[in-house]
C-alpha positions in Angstrom: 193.7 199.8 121.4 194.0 195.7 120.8 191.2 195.5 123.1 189.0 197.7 121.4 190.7 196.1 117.6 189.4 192.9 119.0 185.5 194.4 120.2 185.4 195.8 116.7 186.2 192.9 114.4 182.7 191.7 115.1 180.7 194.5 113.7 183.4 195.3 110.8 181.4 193.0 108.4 178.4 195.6 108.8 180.8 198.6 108.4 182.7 197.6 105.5 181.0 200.7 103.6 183.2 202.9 105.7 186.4 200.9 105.3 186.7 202.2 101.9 185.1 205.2 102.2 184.8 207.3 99.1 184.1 210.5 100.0 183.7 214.5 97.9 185.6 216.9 100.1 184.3 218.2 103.4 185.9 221.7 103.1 184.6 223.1 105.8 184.7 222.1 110.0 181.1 222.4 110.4 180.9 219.9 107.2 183.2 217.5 109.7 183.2 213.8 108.6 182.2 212.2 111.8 184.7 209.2 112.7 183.0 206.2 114.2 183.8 202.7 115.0 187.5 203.0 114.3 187.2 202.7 110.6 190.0 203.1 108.3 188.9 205.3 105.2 190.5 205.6 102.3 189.8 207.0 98.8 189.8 210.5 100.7 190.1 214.0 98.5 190.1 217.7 98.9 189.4 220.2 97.1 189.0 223.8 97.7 188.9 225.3 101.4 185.6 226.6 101.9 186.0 229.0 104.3 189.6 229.7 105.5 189.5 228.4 109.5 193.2 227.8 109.5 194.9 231.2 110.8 198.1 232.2 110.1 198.7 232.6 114.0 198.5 228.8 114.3 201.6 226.9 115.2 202.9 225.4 112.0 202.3 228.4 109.7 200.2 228.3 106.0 196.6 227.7 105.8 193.9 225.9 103.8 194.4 225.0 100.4 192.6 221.8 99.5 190.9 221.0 103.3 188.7 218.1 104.3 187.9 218.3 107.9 187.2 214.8 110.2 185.4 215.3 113.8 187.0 212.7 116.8 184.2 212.0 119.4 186.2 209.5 121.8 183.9 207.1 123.6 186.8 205.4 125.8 190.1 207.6 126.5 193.8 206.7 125.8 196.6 207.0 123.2 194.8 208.4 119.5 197.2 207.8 116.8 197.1 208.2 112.6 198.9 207.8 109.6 198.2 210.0 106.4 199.4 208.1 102.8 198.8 209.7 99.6 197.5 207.3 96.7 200.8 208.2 95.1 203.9 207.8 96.2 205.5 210.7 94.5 206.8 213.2 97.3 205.2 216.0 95.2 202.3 214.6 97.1 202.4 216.7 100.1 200.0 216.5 102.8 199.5 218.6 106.1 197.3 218.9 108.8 195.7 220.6 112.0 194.0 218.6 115.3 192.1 221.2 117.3 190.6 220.1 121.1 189.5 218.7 123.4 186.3 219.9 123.5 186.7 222.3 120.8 183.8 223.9 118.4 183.9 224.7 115.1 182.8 228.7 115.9 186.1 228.2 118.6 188.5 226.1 117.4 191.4 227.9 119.4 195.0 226.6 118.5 196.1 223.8 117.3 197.4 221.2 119.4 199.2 219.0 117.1 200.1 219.9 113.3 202.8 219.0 110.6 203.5 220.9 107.2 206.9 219.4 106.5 207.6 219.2 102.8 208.6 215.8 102.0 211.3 216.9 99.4 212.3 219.7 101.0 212.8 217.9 103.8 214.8 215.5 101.8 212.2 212.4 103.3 211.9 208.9 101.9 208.4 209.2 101.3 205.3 211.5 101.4 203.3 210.3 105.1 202.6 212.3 107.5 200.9 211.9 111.1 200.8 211.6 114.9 202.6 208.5 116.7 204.1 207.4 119.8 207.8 207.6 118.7 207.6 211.5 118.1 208.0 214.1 120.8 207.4 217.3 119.3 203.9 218.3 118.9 204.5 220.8 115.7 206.8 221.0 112.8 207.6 222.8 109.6 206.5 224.6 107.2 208.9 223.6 104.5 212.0 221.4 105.5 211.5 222.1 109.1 210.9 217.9 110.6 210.2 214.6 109.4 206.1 215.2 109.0 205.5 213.5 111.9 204.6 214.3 115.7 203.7 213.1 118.9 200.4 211.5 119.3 197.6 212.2 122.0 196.5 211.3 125.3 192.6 211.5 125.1 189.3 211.1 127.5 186.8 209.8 127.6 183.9 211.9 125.7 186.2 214.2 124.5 185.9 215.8 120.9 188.3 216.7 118.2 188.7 218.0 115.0 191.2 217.2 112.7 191.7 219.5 109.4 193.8 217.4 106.3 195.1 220.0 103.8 197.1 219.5 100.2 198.9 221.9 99.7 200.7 220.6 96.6 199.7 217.4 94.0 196.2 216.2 92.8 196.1 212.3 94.9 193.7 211.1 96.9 194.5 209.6 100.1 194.0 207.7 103.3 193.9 207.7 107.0 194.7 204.5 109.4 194.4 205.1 113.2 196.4 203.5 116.2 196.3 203.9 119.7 194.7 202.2 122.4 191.5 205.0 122.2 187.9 204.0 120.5 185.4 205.7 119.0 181.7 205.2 119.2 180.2 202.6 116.9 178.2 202.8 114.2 174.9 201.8 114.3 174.1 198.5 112.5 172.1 197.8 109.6 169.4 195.0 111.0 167.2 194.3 107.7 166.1 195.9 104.5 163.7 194.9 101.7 163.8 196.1 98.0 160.3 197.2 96.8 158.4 196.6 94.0 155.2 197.9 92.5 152.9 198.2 89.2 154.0 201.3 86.9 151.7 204.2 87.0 148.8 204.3 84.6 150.7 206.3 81.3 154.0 206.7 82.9 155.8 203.7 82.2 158.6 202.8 84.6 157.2 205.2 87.4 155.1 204.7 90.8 155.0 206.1 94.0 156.5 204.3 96.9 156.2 203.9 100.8 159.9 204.2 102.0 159.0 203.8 105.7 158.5 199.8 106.1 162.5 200.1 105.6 163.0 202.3 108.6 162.0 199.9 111.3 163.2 196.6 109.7 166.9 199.1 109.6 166.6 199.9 113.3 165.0 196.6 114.6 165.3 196.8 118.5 168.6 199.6 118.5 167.6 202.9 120.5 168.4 206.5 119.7 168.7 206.2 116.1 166.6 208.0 113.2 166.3 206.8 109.4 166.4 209.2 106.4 166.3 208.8 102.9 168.2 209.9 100.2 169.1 209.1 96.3 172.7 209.0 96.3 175.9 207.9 98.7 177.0 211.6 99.2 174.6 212.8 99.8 173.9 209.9 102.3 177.3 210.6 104.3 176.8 214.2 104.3 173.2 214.1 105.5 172.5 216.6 102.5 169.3 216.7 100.5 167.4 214.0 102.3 164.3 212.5 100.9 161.4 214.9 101.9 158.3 212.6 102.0 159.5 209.3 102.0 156.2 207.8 102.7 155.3 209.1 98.9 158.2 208.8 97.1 158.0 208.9 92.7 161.1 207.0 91.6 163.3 209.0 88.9 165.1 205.9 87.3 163.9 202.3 87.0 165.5 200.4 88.9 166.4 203.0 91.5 168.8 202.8 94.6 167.9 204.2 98.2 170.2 204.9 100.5 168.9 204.9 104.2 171.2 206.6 106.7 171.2 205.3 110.9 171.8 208.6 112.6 172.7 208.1 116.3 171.3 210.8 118.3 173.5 210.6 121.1 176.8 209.7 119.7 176.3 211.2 116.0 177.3 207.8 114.4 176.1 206.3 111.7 175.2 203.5 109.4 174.6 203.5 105.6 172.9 200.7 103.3 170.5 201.0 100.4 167.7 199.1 98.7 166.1 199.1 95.5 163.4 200.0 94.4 162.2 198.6 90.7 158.9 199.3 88.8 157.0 196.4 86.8 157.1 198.1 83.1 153.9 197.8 80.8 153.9 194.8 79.4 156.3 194.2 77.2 155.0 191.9 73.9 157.9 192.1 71.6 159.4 189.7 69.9 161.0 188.5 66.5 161.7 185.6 64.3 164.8 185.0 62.0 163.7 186.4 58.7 163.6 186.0 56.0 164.0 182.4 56.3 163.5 180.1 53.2 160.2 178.3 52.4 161.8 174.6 52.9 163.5 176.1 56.3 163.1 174.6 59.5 159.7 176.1 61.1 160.4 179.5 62.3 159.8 180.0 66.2 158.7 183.0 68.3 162.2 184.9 69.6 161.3 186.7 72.7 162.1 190.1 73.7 163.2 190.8 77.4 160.1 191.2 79.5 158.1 189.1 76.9 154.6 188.6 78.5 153.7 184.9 77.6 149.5 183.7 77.6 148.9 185.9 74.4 147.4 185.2 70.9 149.5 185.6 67.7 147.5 185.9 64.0 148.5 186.9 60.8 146.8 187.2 57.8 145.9 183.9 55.0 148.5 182.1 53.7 150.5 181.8 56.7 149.7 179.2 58.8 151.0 179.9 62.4 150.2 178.5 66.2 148.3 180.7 67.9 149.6 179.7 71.5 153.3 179.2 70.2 153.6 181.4 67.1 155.0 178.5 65.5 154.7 178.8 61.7 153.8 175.7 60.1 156.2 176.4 56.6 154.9 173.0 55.0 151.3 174.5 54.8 152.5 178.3 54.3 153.1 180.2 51.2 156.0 182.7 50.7 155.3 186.0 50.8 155.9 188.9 53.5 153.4 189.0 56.8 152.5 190.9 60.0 152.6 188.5 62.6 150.6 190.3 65.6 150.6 189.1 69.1 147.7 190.7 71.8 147.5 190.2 75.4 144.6 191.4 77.9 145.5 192.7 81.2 145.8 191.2 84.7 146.7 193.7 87.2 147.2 190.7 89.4 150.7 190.8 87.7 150.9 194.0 86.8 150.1 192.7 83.4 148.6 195.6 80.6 146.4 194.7 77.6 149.3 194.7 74.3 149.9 194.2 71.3 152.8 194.3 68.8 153.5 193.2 65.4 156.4 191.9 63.6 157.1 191.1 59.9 158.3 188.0 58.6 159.4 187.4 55.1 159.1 183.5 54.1 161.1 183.3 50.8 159.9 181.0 47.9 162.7 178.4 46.4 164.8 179.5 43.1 162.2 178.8 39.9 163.3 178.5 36.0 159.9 179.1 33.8 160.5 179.0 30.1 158.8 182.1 28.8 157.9 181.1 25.2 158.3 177.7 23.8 161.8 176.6 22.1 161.1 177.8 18.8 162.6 175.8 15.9 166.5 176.7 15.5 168.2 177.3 11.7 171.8 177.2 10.8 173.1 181.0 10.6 169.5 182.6 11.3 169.1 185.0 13.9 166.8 183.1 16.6 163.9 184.7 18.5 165.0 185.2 21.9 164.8 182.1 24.3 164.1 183.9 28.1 163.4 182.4 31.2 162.0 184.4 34.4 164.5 183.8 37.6 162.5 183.6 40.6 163.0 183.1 44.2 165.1 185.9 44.9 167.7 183.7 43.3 170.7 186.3 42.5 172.0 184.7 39.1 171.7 182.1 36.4 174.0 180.4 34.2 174.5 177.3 32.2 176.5 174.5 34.3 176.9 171.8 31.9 176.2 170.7 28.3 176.6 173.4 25.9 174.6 175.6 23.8 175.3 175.7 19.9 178.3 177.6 18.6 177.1 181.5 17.7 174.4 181.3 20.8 175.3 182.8 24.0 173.0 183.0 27.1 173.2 186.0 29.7 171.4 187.1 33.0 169.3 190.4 33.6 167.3 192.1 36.1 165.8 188.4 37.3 165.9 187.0 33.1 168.4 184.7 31.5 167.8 184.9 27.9 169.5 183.1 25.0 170.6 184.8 22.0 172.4 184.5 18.8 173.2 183.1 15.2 173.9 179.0 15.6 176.8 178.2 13.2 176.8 174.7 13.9 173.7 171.6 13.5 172.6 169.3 16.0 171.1 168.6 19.1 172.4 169.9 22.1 171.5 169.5 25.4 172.0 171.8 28.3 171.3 172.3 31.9 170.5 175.8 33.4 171.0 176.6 37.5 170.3 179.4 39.2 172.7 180.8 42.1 172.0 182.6 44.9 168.1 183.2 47.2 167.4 179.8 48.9 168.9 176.4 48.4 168.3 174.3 46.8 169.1 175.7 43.5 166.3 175.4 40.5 167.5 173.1 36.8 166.2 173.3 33.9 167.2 170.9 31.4 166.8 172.0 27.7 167.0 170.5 23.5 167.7 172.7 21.4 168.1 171.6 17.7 169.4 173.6 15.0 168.3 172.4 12.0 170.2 172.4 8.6 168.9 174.9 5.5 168.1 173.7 2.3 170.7 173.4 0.0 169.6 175.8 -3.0 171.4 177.2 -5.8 170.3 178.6 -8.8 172.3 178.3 -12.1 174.6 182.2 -12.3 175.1 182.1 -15.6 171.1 183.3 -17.0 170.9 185.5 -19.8 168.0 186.5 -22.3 168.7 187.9 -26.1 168.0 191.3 -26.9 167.0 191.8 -30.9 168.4 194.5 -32.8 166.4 197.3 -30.7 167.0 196.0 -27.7 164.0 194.1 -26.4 164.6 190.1 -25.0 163.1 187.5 -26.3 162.5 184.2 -25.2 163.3 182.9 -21.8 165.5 181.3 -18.9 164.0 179.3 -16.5 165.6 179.0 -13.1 166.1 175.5 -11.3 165.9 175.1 -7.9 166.2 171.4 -8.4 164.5 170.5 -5.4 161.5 168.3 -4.8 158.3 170.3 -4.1 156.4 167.7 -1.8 159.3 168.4 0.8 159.6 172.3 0.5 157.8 175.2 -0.7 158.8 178.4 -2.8 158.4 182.4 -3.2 160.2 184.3 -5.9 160.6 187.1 -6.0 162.3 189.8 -8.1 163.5 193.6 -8.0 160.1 195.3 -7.8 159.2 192.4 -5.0 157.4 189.5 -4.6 156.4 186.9 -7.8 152.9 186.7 -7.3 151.4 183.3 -8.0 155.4 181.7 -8.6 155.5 179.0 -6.2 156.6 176.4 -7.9 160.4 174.5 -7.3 161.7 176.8 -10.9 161.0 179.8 -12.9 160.6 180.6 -16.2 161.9 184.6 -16.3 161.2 186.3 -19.6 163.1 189.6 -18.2 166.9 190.6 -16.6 167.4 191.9 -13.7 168.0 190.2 -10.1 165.6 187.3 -8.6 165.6 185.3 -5.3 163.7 182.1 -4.2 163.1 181.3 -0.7 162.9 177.6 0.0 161.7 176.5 3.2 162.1 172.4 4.7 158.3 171.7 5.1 158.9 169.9 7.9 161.3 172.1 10.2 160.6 175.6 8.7 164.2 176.8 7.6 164.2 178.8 5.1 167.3 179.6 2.7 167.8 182.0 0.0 169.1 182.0 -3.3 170.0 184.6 -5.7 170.5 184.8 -9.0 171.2 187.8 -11.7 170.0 187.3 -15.5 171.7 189.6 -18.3 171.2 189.9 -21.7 172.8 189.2 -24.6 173.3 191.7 -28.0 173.7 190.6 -31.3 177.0 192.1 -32.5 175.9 195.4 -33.4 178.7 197.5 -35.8 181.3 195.4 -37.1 184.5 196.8 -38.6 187.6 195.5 -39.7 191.4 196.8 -40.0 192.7 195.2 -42.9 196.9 195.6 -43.4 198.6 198.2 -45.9 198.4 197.1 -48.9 200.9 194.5 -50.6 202.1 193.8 -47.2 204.3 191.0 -46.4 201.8 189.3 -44.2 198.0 190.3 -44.5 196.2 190.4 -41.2 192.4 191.7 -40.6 191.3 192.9 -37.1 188.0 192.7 -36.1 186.1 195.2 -33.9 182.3 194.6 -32.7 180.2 197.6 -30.6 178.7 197.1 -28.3 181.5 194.8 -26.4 180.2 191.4 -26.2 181.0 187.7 -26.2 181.8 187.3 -29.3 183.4 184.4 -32.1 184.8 184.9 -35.1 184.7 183.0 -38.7 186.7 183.7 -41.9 185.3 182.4 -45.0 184.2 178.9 -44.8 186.9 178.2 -41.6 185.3 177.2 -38.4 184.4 179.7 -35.6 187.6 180.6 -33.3 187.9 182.8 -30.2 190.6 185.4 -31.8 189.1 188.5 -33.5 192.2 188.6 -35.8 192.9 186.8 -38.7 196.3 186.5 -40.5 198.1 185.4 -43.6 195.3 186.1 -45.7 195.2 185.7 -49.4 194.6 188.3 -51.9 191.0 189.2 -52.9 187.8 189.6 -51.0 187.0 187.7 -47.9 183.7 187.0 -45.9 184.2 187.7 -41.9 180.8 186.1 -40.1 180.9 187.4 -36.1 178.1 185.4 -33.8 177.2 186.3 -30.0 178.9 183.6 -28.2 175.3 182.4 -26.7 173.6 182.2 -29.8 171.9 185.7 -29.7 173.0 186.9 -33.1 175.1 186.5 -36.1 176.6 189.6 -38.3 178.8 189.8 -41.5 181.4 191.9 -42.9 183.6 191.5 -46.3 187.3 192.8 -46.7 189.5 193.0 -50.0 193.1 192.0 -49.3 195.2 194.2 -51.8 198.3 192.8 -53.0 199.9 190.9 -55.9 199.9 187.3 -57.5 203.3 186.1 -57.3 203.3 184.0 -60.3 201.1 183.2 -63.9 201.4 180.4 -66.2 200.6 181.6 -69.3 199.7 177.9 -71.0 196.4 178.5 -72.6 194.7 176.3 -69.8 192.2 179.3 -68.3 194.1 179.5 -65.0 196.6 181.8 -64.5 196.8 182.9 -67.8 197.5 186.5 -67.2 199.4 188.7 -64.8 197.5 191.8 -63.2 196.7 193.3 -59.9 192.8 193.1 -59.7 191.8 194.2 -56.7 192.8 197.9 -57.6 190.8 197.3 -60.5 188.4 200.1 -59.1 190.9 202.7 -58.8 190.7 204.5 -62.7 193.7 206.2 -62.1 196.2 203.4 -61.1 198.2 201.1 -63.5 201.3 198.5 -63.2 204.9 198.9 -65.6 206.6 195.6 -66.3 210.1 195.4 -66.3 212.6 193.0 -67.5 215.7 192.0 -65.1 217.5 194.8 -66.8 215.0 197.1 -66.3 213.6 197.7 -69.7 209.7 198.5 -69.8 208.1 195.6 -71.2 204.1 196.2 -70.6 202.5 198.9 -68.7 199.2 197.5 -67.7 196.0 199.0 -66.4 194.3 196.9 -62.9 191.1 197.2 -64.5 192.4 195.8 -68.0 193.5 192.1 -69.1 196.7 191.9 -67.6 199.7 190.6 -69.3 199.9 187.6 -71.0 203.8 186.6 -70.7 204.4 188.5 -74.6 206.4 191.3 -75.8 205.6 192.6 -79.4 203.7 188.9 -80.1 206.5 187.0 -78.9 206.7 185.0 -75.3 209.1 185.7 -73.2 211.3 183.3 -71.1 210.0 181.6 -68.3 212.2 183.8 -65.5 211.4 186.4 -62.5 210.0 190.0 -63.8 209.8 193.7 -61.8 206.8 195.6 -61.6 205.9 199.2 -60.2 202.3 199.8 -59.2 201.1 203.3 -58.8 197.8 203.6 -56.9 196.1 205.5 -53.7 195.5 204.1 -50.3 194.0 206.1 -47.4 193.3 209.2 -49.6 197.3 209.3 -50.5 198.8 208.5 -53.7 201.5 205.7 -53.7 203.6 203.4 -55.4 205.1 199.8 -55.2 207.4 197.5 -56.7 208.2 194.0 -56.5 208.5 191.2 -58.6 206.8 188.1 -59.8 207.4 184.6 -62.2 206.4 183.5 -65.3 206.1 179.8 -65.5 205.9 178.2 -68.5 
């Protein structure tokens, strides 16, 4: 067997498809894998039995359960040995087997000569192989515990046949065979040369063409005798000689690329040889391509980014405005505008190369660079007006704009919409202020706008709040008040305007207003425009209308007169020839009648009254000199009904006296009386009501 080990290392390298030999189950004995060239396979399963060929009168009992059956043709006799080792090592892993021979056929297999179906745990083994060898002398064991899974090995011949069937009964690995022994098999055939193939895609069916398999068959075989080529799509089917390739002189390819497996089929011994080739079909041409987009107008020029099986030698166009190489499909950005364009790229066909007329497209967006336009002009700014909107379009897909330095004035405020910043507001403050607005966002770099905005002062205008016109008796004004602005009219100019709207024809710097009610001027700076407002109300003025006064009781201590005007006014008050005072009430008035004058405090009206102080004289001086000569009560002179008694200090009636009389002249019965203090009761009526008084008064003398 080293001799033969030895023979066969030189041909191993062309075999080394069958030293790890991947193989679907062969359930079956007529299905036999065909062992050649000593190979070592591995990678081996079973599953399912096929037909059952194992029969229960065979020495080592049981039967098929997962099979795969291997045929032994020997080409020079001696010692065959082989060793059966699960992929896994768990002794679940159970595997038997059955060698039928020499010389035996699958339609008379007869008994089997060597088999094993020893259950590794039963058996209480160390491991889960199984096999023939030179160190075993019993040619069958088990089922179940019954040996060690191995027997004796075989003395073969040369030319004999044998068939070997490898069952699992129990597990799910896939497993391997190595042989020993000094026996060979017949060798494989070898592979000499292949060629992959190549050809044009069929006219409408892209990827497919029909191929000569053939050439393949005699550069495979070169000078070797008694083999055959066939044809087939896939390894199995290669190994099993199963669904070979019917006309492979005419052969459509079902996948692009495609592998072909070629099988060597020895006639005599039944070895053979597998390889493959591929076959590949030349697609249409293939055109597409892309750029990087969307790039940014300033970027660096954009270049054509092939697509696998790009077909170079084509023209690229596009519409105006882009300017691009029609060789390279470089696009000249410096002499481009933005915008989005079809690129479109043709080629004409060459079937030298298996080339097809093209074309494809692809769009490219070039984007401008971020732009700031100023909508309107900057209109002229106010203190504390509402100012007409200041916008600014955002352009260049730029995602955002906002103020980075300076300032705007104090009440204004700036935001961004839908691609428009716009500035907004009341400005509380003057001045000039200076601000710089960037956009964020779209391509770099960013746009500025630098902006002065001035907010101007208003004119300073009052008017005077105190108007008022004088209403006569019946109430209609007279005269008038003029307003002041007291502003120069070369530098501003004036509307008035009152309740029932605008002045016409009023435009000078004051107003001469003839009627109440409410009036405005608007006063704008000539030379910036602002405007300010002032307001002013003018009343009117009554004369005092009814005037009455509440004199005190009469012959009281201290005399005081009240005044009362209607309508309520503004109103000062005079009492005889005294000056004018604010107080409508007089005291500590002397006895007799008095004039009370009442004026409107601004001039619109003056308005009289007399009152008649009742009360006594406290003294006479009866000395012939025409003052004070007598002693009465005058002021009740108009009452017919009233009259005085005199009275001594002792009480004794000295006079009774009538108001409207003389008086007393200091004499009783013709004679004077002493110079000394006398009593007095005065009956008379006040308020409707009948009363009476006494006090006292002096004579002087």
């Amino acid at each position: 067997m080293d001799l033969f080990l030895n023979k066969l290392s030189r041909i191993l390298t062309n075999l080394a498809f069958l030293c790890t030999l991947t193989l679907s189950a062969q359930n079956d004995c007529v299905d036999a894998i065909l062992i050649c060239g000593n190979a070592n396979l591995s990678g081996l399963t079973a599953s399912g039995i096929g037909v059952q060929e194992i029969s229960p009168g065979n020495a080592c009992g049981l039967g098929e359960n997962n099979s795969l059956w291997l045929k032994i043709k020997v080409n020079t006799g001696g010692t065959l040995g082989f060793t059966l080792t699960p992929q896994s090592p768990n002794l679940i892993e159970d595997l038997d087997f059955w060698i039928f021979g020499p010389n035996a056929t699958c339609s008379n297999l007869g008994t089997a000569i060597r088999c094993s179906t020893t259950n590794p745990i039963n058996a209480n083994s160390t491991n889960n192989l199984t096999g023939i060898n030179s160190s075993e002398v019993d040619v069958s064991e088990g089922p179940g515990p019954d040996g060690n899974s191995f027997v004796k090995w075989l003395d073969v011949l040369d030319n004999e046949t044998y068939y070997i069937a490898i069952d699992r009964p129990v597990g799910a690995s896939a497993f391997s065979i190595s042989w020993s022994g000094t026996a060979t098999f017949y060798q494989a055939p070898t592979t000499i040369s292949k060629i992959d193939l190549r050809k044009c895609s069929l006219p409408g069916l892209p990827g497919k063409a029909n191929f000569d398999l053939t050439p393949n068959s005699t550069l495979a075989i070169g000078s070797q005798t008694n083999l055959v080529a066939s044809y087939y799509t896939n390894y199995n089917d290669a190994v099993t000689n199963a669904n070979a390739i019917s006309t492979p002189n005419n052969f459509r390819n079902t996948s692009n690329p495609q592998q072909i497996f070629i099988r060597l089929n020895n006639t005599f011994t039944g070895c053979f040889a597998i390889t493959d080739f591929k076959l590949s079909v030349e697609l249409p041409t293939v055109s597409s391509f892309t750029y990087n987009s969307p790039i940014c107008i300033n970027d660096i020029n954009p270049i054509v980014i092939p697509d696998a099986g790009f077909a170079t030698g084509g023209v690229f166009s596009s519409r105006a405005g882009l300017n691009i190489n029609s060789s390279t499909g470089e696009i000249d950005l410096t002499n481009s505008l933005p915008g989005t364009y079809q690129v479109t790229y043709t080629i004409t066909a060459n079937p030298a190369i298996c080339q097809t007329a093209s074309s494809s497209n692809f769009s490219i967006t070039i984007n401008p660079l971020p732009s700031i336009t100023l909508n309107n002009s900057i209109p002229t700014l106010c203190l504390n007006a509402v100012i007409s909107p200041i916008s600014f379009n955002i352009g260049g897909l730029a995602t955002n704009a906002t103020i980075t330095s300076g300032s705007l004035p104090a009440g204004l405020s700036g935001n961004f919409n839908n691609s428009v910043f716009t500035i907004i507001g009341t400005p509380t403050i003057t001045g000039t202020f200076n601000f710089t607005l960037t956009t964020q966002g779209g391509c770099s770099p960013a746009a500025i706008y630098n902006g002065t905005l001035i907010v101007n002062s208003l004119p300073i205008v009052t008017l005077p709040q105190d108007g008022f016109l004088c209403l006569d008796d019946i109430g209609n004004p007279f005269g008038f008040y003029t307003l002041n602005t007291n502003i120069s009219s070369a530098t501003h100019s004036f509307t008035w305007s009152n309740s029932t709207g605008l002045i016409a024809g009023q435009t000078r710097n004051n107003y001469r207003a003839t009627q109440p009610g409410a009036y405005s001027v608007n006063v704008t700076n000539s030379t910036t425009g602002c405007s300010a407002i002032a307001n002013a109300t003018i009343g009117v003025h009554l004369p005092p209308g009814i005037v009455t006064a509440i004199v005190s009781n009469y012959f009281s201590e201290i005399q005081t007169v009240s005044v009362n005007v209607t309508p309520i006014g503004n109103y000062e008050y005079k009492l005889d020839n005294s000056i004018y005072q604010e107080s409508n009430v007089f005291t500590d008035l002397s006895m007799g009648v008095h004039e009370i004058l009442v004026r409107d405090k601004f001039f619109c009206g003056v308005k009289k009254i007399v009152v008649q102080i009742i009360n006594y004289p406290t003294y006479f001086t009866p000395n012939g000199d025409s003052i004070h000569d007598t002693w009465n009560i005058n002021e009740l002179k108009n009452q017919d009904n009233s009259y005085i008694d005199i009275f001594d200090r002792y009480g004794k009636l000295i006079k009774q006296i009538k108001p409207s009389g003389l008086g007393w002249d200091g004499n009783y019965n013709g004679n004077p009386l002493p110079a000394t203090d006398y009593w007095f009761t005065v009956y008379y009526n006040e308020q409707n009501t009948n009363q009476r008084f006494s006090s006292h008064f002096s004579l002087l003398r």
